[in-house]
C-alpha positions as CSV (number, residue, x, y, z in Angstrom):
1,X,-6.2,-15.2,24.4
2,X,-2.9,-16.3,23.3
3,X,0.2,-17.6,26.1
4,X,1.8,-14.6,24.7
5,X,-1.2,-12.0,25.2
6,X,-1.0,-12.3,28.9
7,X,2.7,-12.3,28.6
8,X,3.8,-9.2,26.0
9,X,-0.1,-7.3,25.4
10,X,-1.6,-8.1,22.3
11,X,0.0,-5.6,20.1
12,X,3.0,-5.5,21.4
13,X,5.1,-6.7,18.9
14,X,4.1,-4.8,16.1
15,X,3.7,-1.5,18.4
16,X,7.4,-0.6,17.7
17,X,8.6,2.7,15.7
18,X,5.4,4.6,14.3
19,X,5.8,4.3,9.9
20,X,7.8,7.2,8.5
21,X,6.8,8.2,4.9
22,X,8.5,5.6,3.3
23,X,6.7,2.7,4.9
24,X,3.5,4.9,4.4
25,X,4.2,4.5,0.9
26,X,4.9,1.2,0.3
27,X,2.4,-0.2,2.9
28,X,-0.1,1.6,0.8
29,X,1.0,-0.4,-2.1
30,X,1.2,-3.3,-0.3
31,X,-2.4,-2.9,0.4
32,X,-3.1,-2.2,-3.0
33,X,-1.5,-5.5,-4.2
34,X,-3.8,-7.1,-1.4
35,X,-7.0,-5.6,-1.3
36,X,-8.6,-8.1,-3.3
37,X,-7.6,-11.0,-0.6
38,X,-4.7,-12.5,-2.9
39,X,-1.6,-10.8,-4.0
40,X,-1.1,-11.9,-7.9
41,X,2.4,-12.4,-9.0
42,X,1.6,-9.5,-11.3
43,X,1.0,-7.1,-8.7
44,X,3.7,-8.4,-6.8
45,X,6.2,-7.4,-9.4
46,X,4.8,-4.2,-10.4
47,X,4.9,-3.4,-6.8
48,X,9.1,-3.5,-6.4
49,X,9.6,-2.4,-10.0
50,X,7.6,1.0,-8.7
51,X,9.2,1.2,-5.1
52,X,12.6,0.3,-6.7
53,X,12.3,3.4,-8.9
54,X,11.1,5.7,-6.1
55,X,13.9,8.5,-5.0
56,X,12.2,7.7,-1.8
57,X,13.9,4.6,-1.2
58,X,17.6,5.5,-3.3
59,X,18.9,5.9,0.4
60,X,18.3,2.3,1.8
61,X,20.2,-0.4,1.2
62,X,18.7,-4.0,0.5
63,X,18.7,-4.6,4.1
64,X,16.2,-1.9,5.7
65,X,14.2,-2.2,2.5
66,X,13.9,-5.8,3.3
67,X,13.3,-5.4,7.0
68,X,10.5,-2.4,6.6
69,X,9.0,-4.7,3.9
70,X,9.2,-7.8,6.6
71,X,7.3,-5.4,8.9
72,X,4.6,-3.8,6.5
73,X,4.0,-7.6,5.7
74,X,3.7,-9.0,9.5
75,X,1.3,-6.3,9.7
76,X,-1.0,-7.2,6.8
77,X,-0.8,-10.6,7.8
78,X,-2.1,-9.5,11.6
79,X,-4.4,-6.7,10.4
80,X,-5.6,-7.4,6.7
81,X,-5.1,-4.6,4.7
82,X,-7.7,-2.2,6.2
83,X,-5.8,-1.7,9.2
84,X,-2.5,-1.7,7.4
85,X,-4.1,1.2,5.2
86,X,-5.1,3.1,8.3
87,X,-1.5,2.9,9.6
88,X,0.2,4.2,6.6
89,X,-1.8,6.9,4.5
90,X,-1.8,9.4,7.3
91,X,2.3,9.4,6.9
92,X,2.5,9.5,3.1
93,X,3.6,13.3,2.3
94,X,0.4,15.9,1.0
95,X,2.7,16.1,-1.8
96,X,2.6,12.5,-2.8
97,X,-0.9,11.6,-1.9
98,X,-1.5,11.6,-5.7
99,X,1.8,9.6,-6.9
100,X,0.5,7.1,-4.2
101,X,-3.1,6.8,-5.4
102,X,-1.7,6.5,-9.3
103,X,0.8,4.0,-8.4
104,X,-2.2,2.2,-6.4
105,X,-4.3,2.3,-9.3
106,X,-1.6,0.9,-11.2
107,X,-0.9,-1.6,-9.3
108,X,-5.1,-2.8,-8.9
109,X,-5.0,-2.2,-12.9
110,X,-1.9,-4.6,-13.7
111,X,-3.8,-7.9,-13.9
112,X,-6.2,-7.6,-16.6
113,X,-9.4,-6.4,-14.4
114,X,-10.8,-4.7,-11.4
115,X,-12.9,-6.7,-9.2
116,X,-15.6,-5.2,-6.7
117,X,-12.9,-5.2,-3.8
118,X,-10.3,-3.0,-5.7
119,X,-12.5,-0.5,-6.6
120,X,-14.2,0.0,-2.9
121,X,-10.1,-0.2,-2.2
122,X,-9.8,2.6,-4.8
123,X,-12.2,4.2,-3.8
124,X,-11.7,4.5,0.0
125,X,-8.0,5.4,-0.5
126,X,-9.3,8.5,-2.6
127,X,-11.6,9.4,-0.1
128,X,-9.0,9.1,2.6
129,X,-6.4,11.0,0.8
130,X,-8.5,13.2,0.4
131,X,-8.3,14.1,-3.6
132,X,-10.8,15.5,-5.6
133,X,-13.1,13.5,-7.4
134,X,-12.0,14.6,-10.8
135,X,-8.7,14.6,-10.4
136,X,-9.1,11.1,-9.1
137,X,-10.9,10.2,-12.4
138,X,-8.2,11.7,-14.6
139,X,-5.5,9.5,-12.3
140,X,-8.0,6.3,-13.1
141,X,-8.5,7.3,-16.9
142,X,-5.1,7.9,-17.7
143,X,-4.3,4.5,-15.4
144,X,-6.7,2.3,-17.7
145,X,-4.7,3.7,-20.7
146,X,-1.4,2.9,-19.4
147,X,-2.6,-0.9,-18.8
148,X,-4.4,-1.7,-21.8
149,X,-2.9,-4.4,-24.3
């Protein structure tokens, strides 16, 4: 226990505002680009270019972009990406569960391969969001074409 446990609780400085869908979305990115226990420079990239083209995110300026980023991050960094993924999929929209899990699979796609960790990743974040297998295959098919060469 930490001087600052006994001081301000253990969670309390990432307890703030609950995540709104557009830190559900991008923290599920984020945890795409980390899932694998690095984030490649790669994925890093591919992650803004896809939040940056988002209609999502049109309304926020560099600043609160930058500050909800700071915050998904601090919370990766304290949680790992499991519990950064359990914080944000429940807020993504019904509606974009699927734009999510493409850009996702995009995202675990962009370097070349797909190690053992970003498929269980893949595959927990279907299951969570509850899509159908196939349609989930189709995303993952169409994915791997997008990537190849």
């Amino acid at each position: 226990m930490s001087l600052f446990d006994d001081v301000l609780g253990d969670d309390e400085m990432f307890s703030e505002a609950k995540f709104g869908p557009q830190e559900g979305f991008a923290g599920v990115l984020l945890c795409a680009t980390a899932c694998d226990g690095h984030i490649a420079d790669e994925e890093s990239r591919n992650l803004f270019l896809i939040l940056s083209q988002r209609k999502l995110y049109k309304r926020m300026s560099e600043q609160q972009f930058g500050s909800m980023f700071d915050r998904l991050m601090g919370h990766l960094k304290k949680g790992g990406p499991e519990k950064l993924l359990d914080k944000c999929y429940p807020v993504v929209p019904p509606e974009l569960h699927e734009s999510v899990f493409a850009n996702a699979v995009d995202i675990v796609m962009a370097s070349g391969s797909v190690d053992s960790d970003e498929k269980d990743f893949i595959n927990d974040l279907s299951s969570k969001l509850e899509l159908d297998e196939q349609r989930a295959k189709m995303i993952i098919k169409v994915m791997s074409y997008k990537n190849r060469g």
